[in-house]
N, C-alpha and C positions, 0 to 999 in steps of 0.2 A: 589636474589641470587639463582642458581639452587641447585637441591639436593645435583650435583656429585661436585659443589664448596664448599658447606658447608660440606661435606666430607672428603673434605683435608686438613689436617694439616699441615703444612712446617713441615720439620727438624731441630734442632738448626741450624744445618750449611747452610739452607736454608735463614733460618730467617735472620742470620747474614750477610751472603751473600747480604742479601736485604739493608740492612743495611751500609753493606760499599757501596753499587751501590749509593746509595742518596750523597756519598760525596761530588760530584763536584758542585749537586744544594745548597746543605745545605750549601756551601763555598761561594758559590756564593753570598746567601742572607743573611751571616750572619751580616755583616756588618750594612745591611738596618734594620733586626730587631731589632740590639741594637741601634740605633738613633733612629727608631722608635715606638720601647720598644713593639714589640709586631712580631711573627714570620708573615712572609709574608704571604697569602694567597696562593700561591704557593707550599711553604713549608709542609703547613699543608695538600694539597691535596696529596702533593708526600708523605706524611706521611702515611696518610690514605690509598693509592692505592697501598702502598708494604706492609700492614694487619698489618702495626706496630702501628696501634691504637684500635689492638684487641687479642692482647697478652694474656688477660688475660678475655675476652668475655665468654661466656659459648660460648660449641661450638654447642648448640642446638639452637643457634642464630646465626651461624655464624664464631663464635670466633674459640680459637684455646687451650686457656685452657694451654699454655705453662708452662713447670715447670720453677722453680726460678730460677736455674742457665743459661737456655737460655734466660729468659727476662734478668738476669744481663747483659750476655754477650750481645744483642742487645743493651740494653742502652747504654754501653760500646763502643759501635761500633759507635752509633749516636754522644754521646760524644764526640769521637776523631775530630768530624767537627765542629760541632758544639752545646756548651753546654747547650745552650736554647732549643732545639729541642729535647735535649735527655729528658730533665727535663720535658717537657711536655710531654713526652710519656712516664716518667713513671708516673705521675701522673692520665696518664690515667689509665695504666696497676694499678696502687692502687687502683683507683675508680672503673676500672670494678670489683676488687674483691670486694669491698664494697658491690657493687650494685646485686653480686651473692648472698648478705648475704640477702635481702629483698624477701618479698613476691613476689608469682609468678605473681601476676598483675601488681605489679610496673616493673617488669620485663618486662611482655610482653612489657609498655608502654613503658620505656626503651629503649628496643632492640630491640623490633618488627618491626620496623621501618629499620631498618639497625644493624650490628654490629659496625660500625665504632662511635660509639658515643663520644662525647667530653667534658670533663667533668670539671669542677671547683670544687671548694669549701674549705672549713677551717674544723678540728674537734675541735677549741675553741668554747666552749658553752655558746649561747647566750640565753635567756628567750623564752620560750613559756608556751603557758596557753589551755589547754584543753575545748574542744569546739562539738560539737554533730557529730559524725563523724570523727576529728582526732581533730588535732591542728592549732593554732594562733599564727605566730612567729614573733616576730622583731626583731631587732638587728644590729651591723655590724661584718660583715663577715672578717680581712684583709686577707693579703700575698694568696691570691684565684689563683694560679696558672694557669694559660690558660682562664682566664676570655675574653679576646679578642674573642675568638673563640667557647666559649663554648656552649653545647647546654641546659646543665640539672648541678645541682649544689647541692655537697651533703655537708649536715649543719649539725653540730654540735650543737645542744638544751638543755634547760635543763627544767621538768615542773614547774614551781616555786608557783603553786596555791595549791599544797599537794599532788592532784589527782593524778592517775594511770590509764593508759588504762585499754581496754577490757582483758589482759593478765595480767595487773599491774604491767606491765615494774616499776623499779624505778632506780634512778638514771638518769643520761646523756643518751641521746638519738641521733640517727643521720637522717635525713629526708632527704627527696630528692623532690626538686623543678625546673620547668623549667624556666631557663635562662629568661626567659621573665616578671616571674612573680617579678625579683627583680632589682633594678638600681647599675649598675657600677660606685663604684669612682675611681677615676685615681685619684690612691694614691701611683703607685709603681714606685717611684725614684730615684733610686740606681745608683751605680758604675757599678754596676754589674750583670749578670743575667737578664740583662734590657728587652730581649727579652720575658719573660716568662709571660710578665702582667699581674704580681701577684697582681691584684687588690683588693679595697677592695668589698665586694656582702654586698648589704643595703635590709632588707626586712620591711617591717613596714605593721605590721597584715596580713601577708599573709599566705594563709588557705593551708594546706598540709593533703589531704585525711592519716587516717589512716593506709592503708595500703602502704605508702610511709612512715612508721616509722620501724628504728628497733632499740634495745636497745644496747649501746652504748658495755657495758658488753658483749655483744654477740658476738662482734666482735671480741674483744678481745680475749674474753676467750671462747666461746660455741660455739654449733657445727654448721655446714651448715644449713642453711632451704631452701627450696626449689631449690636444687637443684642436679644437675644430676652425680658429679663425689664428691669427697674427696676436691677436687683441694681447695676450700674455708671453707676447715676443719682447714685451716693451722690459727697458734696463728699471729695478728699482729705483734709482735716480737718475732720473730726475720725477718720477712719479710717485715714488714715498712721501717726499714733504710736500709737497702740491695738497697730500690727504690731508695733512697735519697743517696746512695754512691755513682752508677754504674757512674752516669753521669761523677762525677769527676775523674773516674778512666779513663774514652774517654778521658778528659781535659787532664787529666798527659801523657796521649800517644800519645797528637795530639800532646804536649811540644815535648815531645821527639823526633818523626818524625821530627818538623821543626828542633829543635837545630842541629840535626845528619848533614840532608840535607844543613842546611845552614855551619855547619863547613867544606861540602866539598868545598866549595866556595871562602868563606871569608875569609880575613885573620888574626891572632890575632895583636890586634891592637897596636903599640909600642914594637913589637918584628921582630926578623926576619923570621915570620914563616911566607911563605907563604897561608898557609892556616891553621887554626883554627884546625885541625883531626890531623895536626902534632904534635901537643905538648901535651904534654905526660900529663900534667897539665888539659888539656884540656878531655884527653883519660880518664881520670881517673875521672871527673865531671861527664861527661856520663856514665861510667858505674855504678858508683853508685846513679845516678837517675833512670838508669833501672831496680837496683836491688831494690829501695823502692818501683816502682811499680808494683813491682813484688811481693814483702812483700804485698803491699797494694790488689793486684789481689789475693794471696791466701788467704788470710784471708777473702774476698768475697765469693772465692769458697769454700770456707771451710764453712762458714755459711749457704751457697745457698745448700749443697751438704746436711747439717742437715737435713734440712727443708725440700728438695724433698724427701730423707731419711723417715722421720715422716709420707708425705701423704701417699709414698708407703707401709707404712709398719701401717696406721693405727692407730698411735701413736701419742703423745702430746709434745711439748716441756715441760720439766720442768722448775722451775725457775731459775735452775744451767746454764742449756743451755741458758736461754734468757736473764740473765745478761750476759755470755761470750758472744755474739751475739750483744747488745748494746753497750760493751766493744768493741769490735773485728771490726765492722763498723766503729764505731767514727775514732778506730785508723787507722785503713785501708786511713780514708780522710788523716788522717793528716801524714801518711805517703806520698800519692798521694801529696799535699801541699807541702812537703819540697823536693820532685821532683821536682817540677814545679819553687822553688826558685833555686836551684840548676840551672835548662836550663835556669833560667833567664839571671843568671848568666853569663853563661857559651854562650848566646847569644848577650848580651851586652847592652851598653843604647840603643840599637836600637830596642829591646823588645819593648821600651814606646813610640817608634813615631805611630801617631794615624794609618798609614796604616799597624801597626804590627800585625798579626795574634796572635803575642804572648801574646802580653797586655790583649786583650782582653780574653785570656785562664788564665792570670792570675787573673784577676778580674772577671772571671766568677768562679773560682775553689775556691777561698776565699769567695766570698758573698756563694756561696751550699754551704762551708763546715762548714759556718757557721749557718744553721740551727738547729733547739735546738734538730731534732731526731739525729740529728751527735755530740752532745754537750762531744767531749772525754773523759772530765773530771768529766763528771757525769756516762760515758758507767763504766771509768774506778774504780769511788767509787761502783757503784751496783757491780762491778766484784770481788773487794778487799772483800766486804762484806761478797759474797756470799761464797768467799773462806775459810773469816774466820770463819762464821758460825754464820753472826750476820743475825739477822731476819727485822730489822729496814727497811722497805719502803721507798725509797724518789722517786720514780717514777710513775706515774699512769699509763704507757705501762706495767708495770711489774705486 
């Protein structure tokens, strides 16, 4: 990459822009990656060649160091085509920030190479044991998002021999290993999200240099190390589920595009309307599907807007904000979610014939929003909590 490329940053409205441009491929192949449960090779190139697998790169590599609310809005835009693509690019965009939180060698190793890196991996913690020079991991890894393609896989560990490193990290720790050094199971068989091959990553004793460790706390809670902006100062919550919502928020908009377009068309069925946008019944499912995702997009940009808020200004979430933020995502899905029943609706049993675009935004928007960082009813106890002014824990983001 030349100087005057690693120099430039898109604009959000660039970014995005790039982002609606990939619709017609992402449409194209979406089909073949949910049969074949893994995005096409195609896909992932077009991904990479419009910089949206370096959203969140340092940009002393490359990257682009984007703030939160235009990586939402990108994912948001991939989303709307297709929801396996979006999920995996933001899983990238979480792992480059991860990977900002490491020593500057694991870095180089990294990124040196290129910015477009591609990454996998779990933060459930599996065993390792300390060893002269770093650590010994085994274990399984599931739900590894983009394990198909990936190139480097960041693991959730825990030391279970008593020992502490050279700094005495304790607690959970996260490491980073190349894609080579562990075996893939094809374990992810869903309804849904089929494209994202969330597999499971198997390591057994495999040696992870020292300086490919960081401490799990760290992420969460303490400040950047090695590196060049604020950008990876930010608390994982409220920016982890932000990653895990965007997608669904594309899914609720790709619903709504089709239902609009096809009610110019079709007609309702067992009435005299000639077309679906005539009845008034029908006018009125539509708008208030637009208006939950609308509910569900500010409540995004309202969290997105915290959090660049914080970096700019050098500040911390407290834990008032990052319960309302665990709260505020969950519900945001599950707002997106009862949009997308709503167009089902309002689109007919022909939603579920296999050639539907719809089906498949339903069943891709249910298995996200079913993940446990979107789990409503726990965003929405830590919120009640925090309101009341109980101090009781039941989360370990928080």
């Amino acid at each position: 990459m030349t100087p005057a490329a690693r120099s430039h940053v898109p604009t959000r409205d660039e970014l995005v822009a790039r982002a609606v441009a990939l619709h017609p491929a992402l449409r194209r192949h979406s089909t073949d990656a949910d049969v074949n449960r893994r995005l096409s090779g195609s896909v992932v190139s077009a991904v990479a060649d419009a910089g949206l697998f370096r959203l969140l790169t340092p940009t002393r590599f490359g990257g682009f160091e984007a703030d939160v609310r235009t990586v939402v809005e990108v994912l948001a835009a991939l989303g709307e085509a297709d929801g396996a693509a979006a999920w995996q690019a933001a899983i990238m965009a979480g792992s480059q920030w991860v990977a900002g939180h490491f020593p500057e060698r694991a870095q180089q190793e990294i990124f040196g190479p290129g910015p477009d890196v591609r990454f996998a991996g779990s933060l459930r913690p599996m065993t390792a044991r300390r060893v002269d020079g770093g650590l010994r991991i085994s274990g399984r890894w599931p739900y590894a998002s983009g394990s198909a393609h990936a190139q480097w896989a960041i693991l959730g560990v825990i030391v279970t021999d008593g020992s502490v490193g050279p700094e005495g990290q304790p607690g959970p720790m996260m490491c980073m290993a190349p894609i080579g050094d562990l075996t893939i199971e094809d374990t992810w068989h869903t309804v849904g999200m089929r494209g994202t091959s969330s597999n499971t990553l198997v390591a057994d004793e495999v040696f992870i240099p020292e300086h490919r460790t960081v401490s799990a706390e760290e992420l969460l809670r303490g400040p950047a190390t090695a590196t060049d902006t604020s950008r990876y100062a930010m608390d994982f919550v409220p920016f982890g589920p932000l990653l895990l919502c965007a997608p669904i928020l594309g899914l609720g908009q790709g619903a709504l595009s089709l239902a609009i377009a096809a009610a110019q068309e079709k007609p309702l069925a067992h009435t005299f309307f000639t077309h679906q946008s005539d009845s008034v019944g029908i006018q009125v499912q539509i708008a208030e599907a637009a208006l939950k995702l609308q509910t569900a997009r500010l409540h995004a940009y309202h969290v997105a807007d915290i959090v660049d808020g914080d970096v700019v200004h050098g500040t911390k979430s407290g834990h008032d904000i990052r319960a309302r933020a665990m709260a505020e995502c969950g519900y945001a899905a599950q707002q997106a979610l009862c949009a997308i029943d709503i167009l089902v609706n309002v689109h007919g049993a022909g939603s579920f014939a296999k050639a539907s675009p719809m089906q498949q935004i339903w069943r891709d928007a249910n298995t996200a929003a079913r993940h446990a960082g979107l789990n409503a009813y726990v965003g929405l106890e830590v919120l009640g909590k925090a309101l009341l002014g109980g101090e009781e824990r039941i989360s370990t983001m928080l």
